[in-house]
C-alpha positions as CSV (number, residue, x, y, z in Angstrom):
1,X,104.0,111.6,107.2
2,X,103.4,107.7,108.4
3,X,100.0,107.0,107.9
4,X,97.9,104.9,110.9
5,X,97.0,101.4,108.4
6,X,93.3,101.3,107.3
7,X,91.2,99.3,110.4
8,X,90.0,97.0,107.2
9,X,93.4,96.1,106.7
10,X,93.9,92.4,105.6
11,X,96.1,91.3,108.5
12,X,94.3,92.7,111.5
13,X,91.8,89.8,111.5
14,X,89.1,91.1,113.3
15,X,90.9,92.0,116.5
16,X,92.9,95.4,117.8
17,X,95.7,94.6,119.8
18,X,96.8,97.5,121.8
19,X,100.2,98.5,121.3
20,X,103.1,99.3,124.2
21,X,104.5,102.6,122.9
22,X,108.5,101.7,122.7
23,X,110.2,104.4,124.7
24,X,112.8,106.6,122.4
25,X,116.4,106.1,122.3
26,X,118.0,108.7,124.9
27,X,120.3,110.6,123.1
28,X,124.2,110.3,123.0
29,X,125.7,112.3,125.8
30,X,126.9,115.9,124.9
31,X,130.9,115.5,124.9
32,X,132.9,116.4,128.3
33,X,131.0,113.4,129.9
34,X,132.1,110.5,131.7
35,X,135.2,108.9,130.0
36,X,136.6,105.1,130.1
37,X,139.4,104.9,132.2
38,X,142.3,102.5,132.1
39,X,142.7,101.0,135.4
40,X,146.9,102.1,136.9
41,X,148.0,98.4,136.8
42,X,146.2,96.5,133.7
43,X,146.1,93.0,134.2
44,X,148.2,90.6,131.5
45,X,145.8,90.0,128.8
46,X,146.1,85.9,128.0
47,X,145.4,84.0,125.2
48,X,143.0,81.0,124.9
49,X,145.0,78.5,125.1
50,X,146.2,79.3,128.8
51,X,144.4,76.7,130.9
52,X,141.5,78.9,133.1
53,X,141.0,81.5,130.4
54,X,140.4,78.6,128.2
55,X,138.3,77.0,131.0
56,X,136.4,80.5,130.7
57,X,135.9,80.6,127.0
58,X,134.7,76.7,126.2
59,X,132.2,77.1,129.4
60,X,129.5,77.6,127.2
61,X,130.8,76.0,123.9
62,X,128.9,73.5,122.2
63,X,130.9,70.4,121.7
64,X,133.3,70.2,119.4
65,X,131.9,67.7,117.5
66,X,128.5,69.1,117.7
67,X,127.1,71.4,114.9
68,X,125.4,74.4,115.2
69,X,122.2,72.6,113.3
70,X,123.1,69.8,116.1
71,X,123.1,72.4,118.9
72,X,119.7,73.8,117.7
73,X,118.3,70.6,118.2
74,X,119.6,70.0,121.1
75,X,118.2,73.3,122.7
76,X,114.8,73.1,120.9
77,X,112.4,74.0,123.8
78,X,108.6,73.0,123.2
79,X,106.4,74.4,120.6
80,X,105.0,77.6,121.2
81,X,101.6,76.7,119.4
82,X,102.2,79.5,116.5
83,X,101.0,78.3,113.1
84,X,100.4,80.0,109.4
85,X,98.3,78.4,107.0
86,X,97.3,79.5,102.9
87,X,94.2,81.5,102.1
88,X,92.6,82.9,99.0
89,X,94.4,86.3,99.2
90,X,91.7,88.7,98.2
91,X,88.7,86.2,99.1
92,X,86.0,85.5,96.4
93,X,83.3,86.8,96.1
94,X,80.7,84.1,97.3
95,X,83.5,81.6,97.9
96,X,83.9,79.4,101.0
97,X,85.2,81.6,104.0
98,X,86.8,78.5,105.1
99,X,89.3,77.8,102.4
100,X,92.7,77.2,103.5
101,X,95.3,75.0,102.5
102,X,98.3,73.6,105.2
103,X,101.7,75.3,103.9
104,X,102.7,71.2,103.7
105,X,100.4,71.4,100.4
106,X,101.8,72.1,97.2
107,X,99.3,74.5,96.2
108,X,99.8,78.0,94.2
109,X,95.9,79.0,93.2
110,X,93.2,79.3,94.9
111,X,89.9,77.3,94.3
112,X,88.6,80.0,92.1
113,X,91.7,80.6,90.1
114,X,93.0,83.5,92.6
115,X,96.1,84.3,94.8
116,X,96.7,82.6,98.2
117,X,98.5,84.4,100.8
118,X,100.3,82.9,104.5
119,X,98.5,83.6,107.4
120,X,99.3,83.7,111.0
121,X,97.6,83.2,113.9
122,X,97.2,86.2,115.0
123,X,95.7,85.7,118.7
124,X,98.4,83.3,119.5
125,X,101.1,85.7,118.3
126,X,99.3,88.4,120.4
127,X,99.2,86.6,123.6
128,X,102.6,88.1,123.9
129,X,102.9,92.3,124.0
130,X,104.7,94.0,121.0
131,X,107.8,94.7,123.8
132,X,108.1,90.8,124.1
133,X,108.7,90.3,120.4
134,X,111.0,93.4,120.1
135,X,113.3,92.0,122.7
136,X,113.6,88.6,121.6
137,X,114.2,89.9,117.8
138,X,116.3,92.3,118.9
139,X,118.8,89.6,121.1
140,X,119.2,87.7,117.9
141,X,120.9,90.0,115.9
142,X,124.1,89.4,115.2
143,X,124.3,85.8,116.7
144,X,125.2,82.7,115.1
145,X,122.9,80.5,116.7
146,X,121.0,78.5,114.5
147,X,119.0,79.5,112.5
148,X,118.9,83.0,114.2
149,X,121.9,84.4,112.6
150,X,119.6,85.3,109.7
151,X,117.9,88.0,109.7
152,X,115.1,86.2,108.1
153,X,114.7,83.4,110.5
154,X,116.0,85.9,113.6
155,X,112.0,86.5,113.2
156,X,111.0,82.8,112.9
157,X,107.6,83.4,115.1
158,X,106.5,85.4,111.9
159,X,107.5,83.9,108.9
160,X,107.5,79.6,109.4
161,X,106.8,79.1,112.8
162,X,106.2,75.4,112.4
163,X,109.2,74.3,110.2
164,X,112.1,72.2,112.2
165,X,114.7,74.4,112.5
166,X,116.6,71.2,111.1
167,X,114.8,72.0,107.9
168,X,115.9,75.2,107.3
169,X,118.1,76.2,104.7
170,X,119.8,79.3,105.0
171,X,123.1,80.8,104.3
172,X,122.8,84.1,107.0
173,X,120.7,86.4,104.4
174,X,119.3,89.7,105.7
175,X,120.6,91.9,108.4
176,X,121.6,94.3,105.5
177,X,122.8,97.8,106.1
178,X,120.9,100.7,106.2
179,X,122.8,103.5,105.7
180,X,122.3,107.4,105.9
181,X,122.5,108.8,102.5
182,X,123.7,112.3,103.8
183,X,125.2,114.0,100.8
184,X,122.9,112.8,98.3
185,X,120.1,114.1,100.6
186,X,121.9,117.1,101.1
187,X,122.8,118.3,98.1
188,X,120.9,116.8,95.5
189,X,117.6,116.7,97.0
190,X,117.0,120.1,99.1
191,X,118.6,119.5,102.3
192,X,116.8,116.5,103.0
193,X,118.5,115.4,106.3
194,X,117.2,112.1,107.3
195,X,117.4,110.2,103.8
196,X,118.3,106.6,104.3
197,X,119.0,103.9,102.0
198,X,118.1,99.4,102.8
199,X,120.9,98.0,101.1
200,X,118.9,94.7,100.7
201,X,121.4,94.1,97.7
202,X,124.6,93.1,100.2
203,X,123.1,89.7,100.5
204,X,124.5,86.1,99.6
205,X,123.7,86.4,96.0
206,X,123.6,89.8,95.4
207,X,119.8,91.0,95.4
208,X,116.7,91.0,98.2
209,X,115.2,88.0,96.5
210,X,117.5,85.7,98.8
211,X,115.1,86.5,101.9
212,X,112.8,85.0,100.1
213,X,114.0,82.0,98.5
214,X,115.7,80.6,101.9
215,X,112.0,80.8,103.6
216,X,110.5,78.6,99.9
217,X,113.6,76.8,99.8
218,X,114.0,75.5,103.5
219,X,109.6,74.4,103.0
220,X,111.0,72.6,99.9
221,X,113.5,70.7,102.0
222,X,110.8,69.9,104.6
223,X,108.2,68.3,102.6
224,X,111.3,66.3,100.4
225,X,112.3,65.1,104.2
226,X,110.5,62.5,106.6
227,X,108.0,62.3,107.5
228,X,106.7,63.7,104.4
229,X,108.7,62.6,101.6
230,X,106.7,64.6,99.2
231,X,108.3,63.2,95.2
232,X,109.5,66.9,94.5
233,X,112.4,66.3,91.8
234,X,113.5,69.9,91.7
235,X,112.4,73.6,92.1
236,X,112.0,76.0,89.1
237,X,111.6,79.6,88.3
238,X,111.3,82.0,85.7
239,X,113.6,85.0,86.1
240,X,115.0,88.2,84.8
241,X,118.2,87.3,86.8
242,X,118.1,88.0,90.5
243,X,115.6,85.3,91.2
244,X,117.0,82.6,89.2
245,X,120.6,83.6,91.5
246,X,118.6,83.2,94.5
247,X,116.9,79.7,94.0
248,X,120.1,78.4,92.2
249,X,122.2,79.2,95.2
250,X,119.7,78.0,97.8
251,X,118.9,74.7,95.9
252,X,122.6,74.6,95.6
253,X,123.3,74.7,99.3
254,X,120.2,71.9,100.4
255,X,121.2,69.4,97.4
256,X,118.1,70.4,95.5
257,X,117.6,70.5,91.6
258,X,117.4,73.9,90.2
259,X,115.6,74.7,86.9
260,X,115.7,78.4,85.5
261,X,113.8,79.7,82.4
262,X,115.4,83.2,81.8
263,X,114.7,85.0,78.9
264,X,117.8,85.4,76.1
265,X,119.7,88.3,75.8
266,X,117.9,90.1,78.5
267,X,119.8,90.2,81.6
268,X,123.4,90.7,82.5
269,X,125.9,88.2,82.2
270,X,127.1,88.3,85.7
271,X,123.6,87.5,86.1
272,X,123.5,84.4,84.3
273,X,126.8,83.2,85.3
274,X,125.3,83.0,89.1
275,X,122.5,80.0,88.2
276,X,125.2,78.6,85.7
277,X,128.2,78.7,88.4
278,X,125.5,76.8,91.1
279,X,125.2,74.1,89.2
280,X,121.4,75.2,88.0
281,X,120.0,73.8,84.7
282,X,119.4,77.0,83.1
283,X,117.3,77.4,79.8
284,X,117.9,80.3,77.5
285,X,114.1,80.7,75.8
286,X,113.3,83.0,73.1
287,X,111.2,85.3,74.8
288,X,110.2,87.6,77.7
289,X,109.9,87.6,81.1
290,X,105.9,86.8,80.8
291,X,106.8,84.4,78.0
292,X,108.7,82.6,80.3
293,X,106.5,82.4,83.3
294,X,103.9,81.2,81.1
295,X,105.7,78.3,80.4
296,X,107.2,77.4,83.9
297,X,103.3,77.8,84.8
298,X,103.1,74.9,82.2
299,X,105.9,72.7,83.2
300,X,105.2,72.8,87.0
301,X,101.6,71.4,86.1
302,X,102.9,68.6,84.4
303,X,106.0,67.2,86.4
304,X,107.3,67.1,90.1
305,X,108.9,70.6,89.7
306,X,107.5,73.0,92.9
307,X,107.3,76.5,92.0
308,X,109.5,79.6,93.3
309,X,107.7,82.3,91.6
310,X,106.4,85.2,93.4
311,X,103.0,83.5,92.7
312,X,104.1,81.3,95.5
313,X,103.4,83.2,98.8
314,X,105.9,81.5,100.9
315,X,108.7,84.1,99.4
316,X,106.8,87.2,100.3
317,X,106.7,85.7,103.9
318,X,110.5,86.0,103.9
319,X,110.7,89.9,102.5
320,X,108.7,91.2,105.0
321,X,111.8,90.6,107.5
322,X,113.2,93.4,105.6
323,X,110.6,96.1,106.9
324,X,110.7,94.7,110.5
325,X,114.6,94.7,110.3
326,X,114.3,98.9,108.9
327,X,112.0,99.0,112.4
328,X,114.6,97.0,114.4
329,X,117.2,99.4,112.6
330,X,115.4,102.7,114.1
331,X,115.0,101.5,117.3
332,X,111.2,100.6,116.2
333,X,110.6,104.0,115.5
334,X,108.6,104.0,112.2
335,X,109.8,105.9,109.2
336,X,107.3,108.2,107.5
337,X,108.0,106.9,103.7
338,X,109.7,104.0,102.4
339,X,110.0,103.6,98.5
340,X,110.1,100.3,97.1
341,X,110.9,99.4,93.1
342,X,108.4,97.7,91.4
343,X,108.0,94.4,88.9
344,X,106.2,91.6,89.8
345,X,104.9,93.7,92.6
346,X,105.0,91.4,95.2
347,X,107.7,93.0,97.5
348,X,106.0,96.1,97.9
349,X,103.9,93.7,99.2
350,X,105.8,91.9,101.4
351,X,106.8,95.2,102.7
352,X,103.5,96.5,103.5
353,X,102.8,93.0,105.4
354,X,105.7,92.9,107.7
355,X,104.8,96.8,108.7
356,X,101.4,95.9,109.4
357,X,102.2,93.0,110.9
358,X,103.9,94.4,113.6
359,X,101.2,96.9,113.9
360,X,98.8,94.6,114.7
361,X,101.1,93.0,117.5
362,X,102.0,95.9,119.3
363,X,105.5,96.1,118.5
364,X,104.9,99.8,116.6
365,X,101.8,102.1,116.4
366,X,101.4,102.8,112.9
367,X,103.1,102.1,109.4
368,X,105.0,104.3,107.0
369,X,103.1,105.6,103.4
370,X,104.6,103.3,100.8
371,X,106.0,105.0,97.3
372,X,106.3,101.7,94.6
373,X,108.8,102.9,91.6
374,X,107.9,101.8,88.4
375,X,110.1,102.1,85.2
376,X,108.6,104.0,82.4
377,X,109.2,101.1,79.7
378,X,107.4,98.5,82.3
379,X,104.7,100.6,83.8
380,X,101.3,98.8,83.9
381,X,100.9,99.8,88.0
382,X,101.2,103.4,87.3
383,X,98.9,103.4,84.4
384,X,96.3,101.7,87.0
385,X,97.6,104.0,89.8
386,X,96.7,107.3,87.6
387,X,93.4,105.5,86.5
388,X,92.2,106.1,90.0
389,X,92.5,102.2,90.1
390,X,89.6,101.4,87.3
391,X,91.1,99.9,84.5
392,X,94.4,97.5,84.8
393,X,95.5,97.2,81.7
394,X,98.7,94.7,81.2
395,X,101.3,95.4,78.3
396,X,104.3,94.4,76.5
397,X,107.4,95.7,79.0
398,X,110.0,97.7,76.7
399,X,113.5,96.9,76.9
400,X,115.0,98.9,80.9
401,X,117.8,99.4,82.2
402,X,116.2,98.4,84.9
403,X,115.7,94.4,83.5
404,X,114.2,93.1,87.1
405,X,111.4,94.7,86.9
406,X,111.1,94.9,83.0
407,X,107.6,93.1,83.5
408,X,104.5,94.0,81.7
409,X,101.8,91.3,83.4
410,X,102.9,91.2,87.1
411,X,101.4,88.6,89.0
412,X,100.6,90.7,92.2
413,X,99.2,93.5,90.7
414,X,96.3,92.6,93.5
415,X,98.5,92.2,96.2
416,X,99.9,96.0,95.7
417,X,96.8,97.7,95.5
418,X,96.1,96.0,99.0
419,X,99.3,97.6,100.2
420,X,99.2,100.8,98.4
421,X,95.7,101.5,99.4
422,X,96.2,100.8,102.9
423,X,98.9,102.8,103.5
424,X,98.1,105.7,101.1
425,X,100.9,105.1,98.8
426,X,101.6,106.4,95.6
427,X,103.0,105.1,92.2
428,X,105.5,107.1,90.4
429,X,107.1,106.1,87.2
430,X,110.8,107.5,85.9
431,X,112.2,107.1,82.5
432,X,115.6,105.0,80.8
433,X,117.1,109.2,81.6
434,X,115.9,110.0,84.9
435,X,117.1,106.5,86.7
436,X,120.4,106.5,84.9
437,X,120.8,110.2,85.7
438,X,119.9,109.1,89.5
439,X,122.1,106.1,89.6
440,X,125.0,108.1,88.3
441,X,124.2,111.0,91.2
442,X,124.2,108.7,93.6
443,X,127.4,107.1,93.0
444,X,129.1,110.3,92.8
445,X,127.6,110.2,96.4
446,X,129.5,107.4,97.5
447,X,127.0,104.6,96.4
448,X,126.7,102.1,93.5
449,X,123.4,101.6,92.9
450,X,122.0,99.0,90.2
451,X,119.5,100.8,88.3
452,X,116.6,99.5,90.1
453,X,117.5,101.5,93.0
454,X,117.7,104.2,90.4
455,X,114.5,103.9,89.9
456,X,113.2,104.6,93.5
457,X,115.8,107.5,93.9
458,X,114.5,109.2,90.5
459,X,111.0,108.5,92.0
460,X,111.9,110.2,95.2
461,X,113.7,113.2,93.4
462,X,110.1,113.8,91.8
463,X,108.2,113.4,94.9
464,X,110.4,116.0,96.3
465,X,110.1,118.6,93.3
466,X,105.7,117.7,93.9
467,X,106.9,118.9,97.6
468,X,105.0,116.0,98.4
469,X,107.9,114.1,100.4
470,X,109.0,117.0,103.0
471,X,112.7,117.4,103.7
472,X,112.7,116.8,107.2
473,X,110.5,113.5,106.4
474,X,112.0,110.0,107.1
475,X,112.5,108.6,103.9
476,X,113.8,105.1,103.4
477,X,115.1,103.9,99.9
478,X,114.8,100.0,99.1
479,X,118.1,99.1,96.9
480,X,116.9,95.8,95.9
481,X,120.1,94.6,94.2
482,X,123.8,95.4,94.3
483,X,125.6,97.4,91.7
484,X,128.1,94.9,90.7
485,X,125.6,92.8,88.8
486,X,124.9,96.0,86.3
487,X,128.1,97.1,85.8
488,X,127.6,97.5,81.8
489,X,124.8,99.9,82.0
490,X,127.5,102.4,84.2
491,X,130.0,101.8,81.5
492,X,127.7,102.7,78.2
493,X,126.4,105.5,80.4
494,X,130.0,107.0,81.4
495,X,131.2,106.4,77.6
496,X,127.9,108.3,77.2
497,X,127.1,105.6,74.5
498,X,123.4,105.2,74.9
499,X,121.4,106.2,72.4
500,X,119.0,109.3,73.3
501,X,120.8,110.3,76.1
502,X,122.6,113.0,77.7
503,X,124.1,111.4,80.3
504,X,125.0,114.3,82.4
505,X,126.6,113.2,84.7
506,X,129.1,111.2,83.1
507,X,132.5,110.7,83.8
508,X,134.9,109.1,81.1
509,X,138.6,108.4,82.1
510,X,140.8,110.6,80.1
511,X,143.5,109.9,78.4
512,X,146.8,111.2,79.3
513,X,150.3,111.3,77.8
514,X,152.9,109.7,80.6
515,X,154.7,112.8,80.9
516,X,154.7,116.0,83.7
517,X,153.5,119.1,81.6
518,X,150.4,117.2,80.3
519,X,149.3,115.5,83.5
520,X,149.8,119.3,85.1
521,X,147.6,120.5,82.5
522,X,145.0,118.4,82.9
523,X,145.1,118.9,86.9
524,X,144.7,122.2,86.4
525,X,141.5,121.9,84.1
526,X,139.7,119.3,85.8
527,X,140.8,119.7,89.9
528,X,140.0,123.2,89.3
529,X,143.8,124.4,90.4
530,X,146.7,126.8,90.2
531,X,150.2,126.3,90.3
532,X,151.9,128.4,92.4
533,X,154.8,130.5,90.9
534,X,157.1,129.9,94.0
535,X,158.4,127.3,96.5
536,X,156.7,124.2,94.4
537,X,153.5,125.3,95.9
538,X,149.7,124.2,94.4
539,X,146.7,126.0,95.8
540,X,143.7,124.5,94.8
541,X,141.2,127.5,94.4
542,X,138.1,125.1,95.5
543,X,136.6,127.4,98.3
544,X,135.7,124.9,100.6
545,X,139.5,124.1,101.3
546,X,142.5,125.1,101.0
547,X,145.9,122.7,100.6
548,X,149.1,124.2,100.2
549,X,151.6,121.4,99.4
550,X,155.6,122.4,100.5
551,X,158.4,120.8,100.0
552,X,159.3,119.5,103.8
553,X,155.7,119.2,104.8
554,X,152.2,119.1,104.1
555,X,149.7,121.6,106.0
556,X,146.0,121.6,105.1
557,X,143.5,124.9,106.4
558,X,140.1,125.4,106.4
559,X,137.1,122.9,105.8
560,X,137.8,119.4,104.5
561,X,136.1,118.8,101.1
């Protein structure tokens, strides 16, 4: 069930806004209703290049020779007075309740060594009722005004509300599917009938972190730009793939330097070629994921290099857009559990912020229990999770399949205790077996899920054998990267050549001889069918169909499989 947020919550700044409960969607009509109708003489349809309908089409056109970046500029209206600012993220104990840095700083710690996080002004945000915001978000979809098309910046208000919009860099990230996983839910996890699944993965590069990176990328390109001119040679990362992809193609797109530490031999080639193919100067270090942000740390301390790490709160600022687009999604109805996997721990987060978030303004009335998914070999939340959060204790990550999130030391361990806590979320951990075994279920479902996502759907399949997720709840699955960018861990698996394990539900090709009788044969065995002794007939004795293939036509009874 969704869970009202905690009244100490981080974001509701010492106000309650009252909300305007969103009517529900009326439902489709029952069928019989009111149909379209042709009208008896249908008009000539013309083409644009006939003189009024062309009058008619360019009415509203920008010129040709105008831009869209040109046109925003053109239209900019005058500022709202919204604004965001850095602040210790948790405060110190003792410190100075003042502290705050402008986002035109480059600053990634706080005085006392700690986290900052963005905030917003709040009370200037809520002069305007939650309906207000969930109109103008929702008119934005779709569009390609600029920068609106995204469905990062579609929510500018929230995430940089002072950045030019000629500043931004963004290449229409976001506004990612969210699909209903029915058969999965259906048959592989107790009739669960309103499973969903945020395919954050169909994105420019291939992975979530790309609503990120164009928020930290476009503030890049503002302080680089007059009036600021800020002596930034280049942005750098460390990265167990998907980042590195992200920055690479962002920095790509504004003319930016890209420098990426990624550790060798521990990522997927087709995510190394991404940083390589963008032009990226990418260095191959002997060493792990924390290795490797130990020594960006180090670099960016002594040269002009900005940061892009998830120690960098601008990126988290951009994910969020991701829980207010599942919201926009369900007609801002709130779903009661969304599960989110977990590294570096700073998108579940992200997610927790953007829910809250619109809490606060009114736009929904509460926020859904959060579920973060760690990986067995990289589990140092869960530990602290099943501690009863009293003794964090970082560790060496063992080798995943899940290499995002193969992180031992993650940097916003803090920041998802905040979110966990406030939501009364849960950790759950599954092993190398359990997300490969859910990765391969699911694709048998239809998807192709990298094994990330594996590792939220092997989370969920536990949570509903604990009975703790009902089957009638909500439930929203976070694929943070696409399927394409892991595809050697599906072969190994299918060729059941990983060590240890079963591999269930694999499903090697098999080899056939090119000739009639042995392809029957092996029809037979595996389609589960019968020739028919008469009139070249096959009935397939699968009972929930039944096809009987003749020789002048083709006639199929019963239930489609």
């Amino acid at each position: 069930m969704a869970t009202s947020a905690a009244s100490a919550s981080s974001l509701s700044l010492l106000f309650s806004q009252p909300h305007s409960r969103h009517p529900s969607a009326h439902r489709r009509p029952a069928p019989g209703g009111p149909h379209l109708r042709l009208p008896a003489r249908a008009s000539r349809v013309r083409c644009a290049s006939s003189s009024d309908a062309a009058a008619t089409a360019t009415k509203h056109r920008r010129p040709a020779e105008e831009n869209i970046r040109q046109e925003a500029a053109r239209l900019r209206g005058p500022a709202q007075g919204f604004s965001a600012w850095y602040e210790p993220f948790p405060p110190a104990p003792g410190g100075d309740p003042n502290e705050r840095y402008s986002l035109d700083e480059v600053v990634y710690r706080s005085s006392s060594g700690g986290l900052l996080d963005v905030r917003h002004d709040m009370e200037a945000l809520a002069r305007y009722p939650g309906s207000y915001w969930r109109d103008l978000f929702d008119s934005r979809v779709g569009r390609t005004a600029w920068p609106y098309g995204s469905g990062v910046w579609s929510k500018k208000e929230f995430v940089l509300p002072e950045i030019d919009s000629d500043h931004i860099v963004s290449l229409f990230e976001g506004n990612s599917n969210l699909f209903w996983a029915e058969r999965l839910g259906r048959e592989h996890l107790g009739g669960m009938n309103d499973l969903w699944v945020k395919h954050c993965g169909i994105s420019h590069t291939g992975s979530f972190k790309d609503l990120g990176m164009t928020v930290l990328v476009s503030q890049v390109n503002r302080l680089r730009r007059a009036p600021l001119s800020r002596p930034i040679a280049g942005v750098g990362c460390a990265s167990t793939g998907d980042t590195s992809a992200a920055l690479s193609a962002y920095c790509a797109a504004a003319g930016i330097p890209a420098i990426v530490f990624l550790p060798a031999d521990r990522i997927s080639l087709q995510q190394l070629i991404q940083p390589i193919a963008n032009g990226a100067t990418v260095l191959s270090l002997d060493t792990d994921f924390d290795g490797c942000m130990r020594l960006i740390r180090e670099v960016t301390a002594e040269l002009p290099i900005y940061l892009a790490n998830s120690l960098n709160s601008l990126r988290l600022e951009g994910q969020k857009t991701a829980a207010i687009e599942i919201l926009q999604q369900f007609n801002w109805q709130v779903p009661d559990w969304v599960i989110v996997p977990g590294g570096n721990l700073g998108n579940i987060y992200a997610f927790y912020k953007g829910f809250e978030m619109c809490r606060v303004l009114g736009l929904v009335d509460r926020v859904p229990r959060l579920v973060c998914a760690q990986a067995a070999n990289a589990n140092p939340l869960y530990r602290y999770y099943k501690s009863g959060w009293t003794d964090f204790q970082p560790q060496v990550a063992e080798t995943t399949f899940a290499s995002a999130i193969q992180i031992g030391d993650p940097v916003s361990v803090d920041r998802a205790v905040v979110a966990l806590k406030a939501t009364d979320g849960i950790v759950e951990e599954a092993t190398e077996e359990e997300l490969m075994d859910a990765t391969a279920l699911a694709d048998h479902t239809g998807m192709f899920a990298c094994p990330h996502t594996g590792v939220a759907l092997a989370a969920l399949f536990k949570l509903r054998d604990q009975r703790i997720i009902g089957p009638n709840d909500r439930t929203v699955v976070v694929s943070t990267a696409h399927g394409l960018k892991f595809t050697q861990s599906k072969i190994d698996y299918h060729d059941k050549k990983i060590q240890g394990m079963l591999c269930q539900y694999a499903n090697p090709p098999i080899n056939v001889k090119a000739d009639f009788a042995s392809v029957m044969d092996v029809l037979q065995k595996n389609l589960n069918v019968m020739v028919g002794e008469h009139d070249n007939m096959i009935w397939f004795k699968d009972p929930s169909y039944l096809l009987v293939l003749g020789l002048e036509a083709l006639l199929v009874i019963g239930q489609s499989g």
